[in-house]
C-alpha positions, 0 to 999 in steps of 0.5 A, spaced: 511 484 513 506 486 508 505 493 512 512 494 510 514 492 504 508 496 502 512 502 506 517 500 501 513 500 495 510 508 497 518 510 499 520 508 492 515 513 489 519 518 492 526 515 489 522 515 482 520 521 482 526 524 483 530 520 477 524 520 472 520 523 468 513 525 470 511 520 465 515 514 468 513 516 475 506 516 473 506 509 469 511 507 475 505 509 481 500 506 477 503 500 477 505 500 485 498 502 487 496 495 483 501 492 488 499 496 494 491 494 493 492 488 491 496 486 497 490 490 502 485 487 498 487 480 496 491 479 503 491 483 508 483 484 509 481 477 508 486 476 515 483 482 518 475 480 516 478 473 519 482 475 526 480 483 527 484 483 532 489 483 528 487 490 524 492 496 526 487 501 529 489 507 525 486 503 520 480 499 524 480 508 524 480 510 517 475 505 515 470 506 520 469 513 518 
């Protein structure tokens, strides 16, 4: 779930941009990446440090390198 509400959250990016002023949308992105890193860091990597057979491969990928 948090894996797409995160899709969600990049998808939007795209919609502000297209509506906004730069200055809006970086305020905007600077914002969602907050959110974004706070849900890997405070929710996500606890889980997979605990269960990592629950990690995505792609990630388990992306950070191995």
């Amino acid at each position: 779930m948090l894996e797409a509400q995160s899709k969600e959250l990049n998808n939007s990016l795209i919609r502000v941009r297209e509506t906004c002023s730069e200055e809006e949308f970086d305020a905007y992105r600077e914002e969602i990446g907050k959110i974004i890193g706070a849900m890997y860091l405070d929710i996500m990597k606890p889980i997979h440090r605990k269960y990592p057979e629950l990690e995505p491969v792609a990630l388990r990928l992306s950070t191995s390198e």
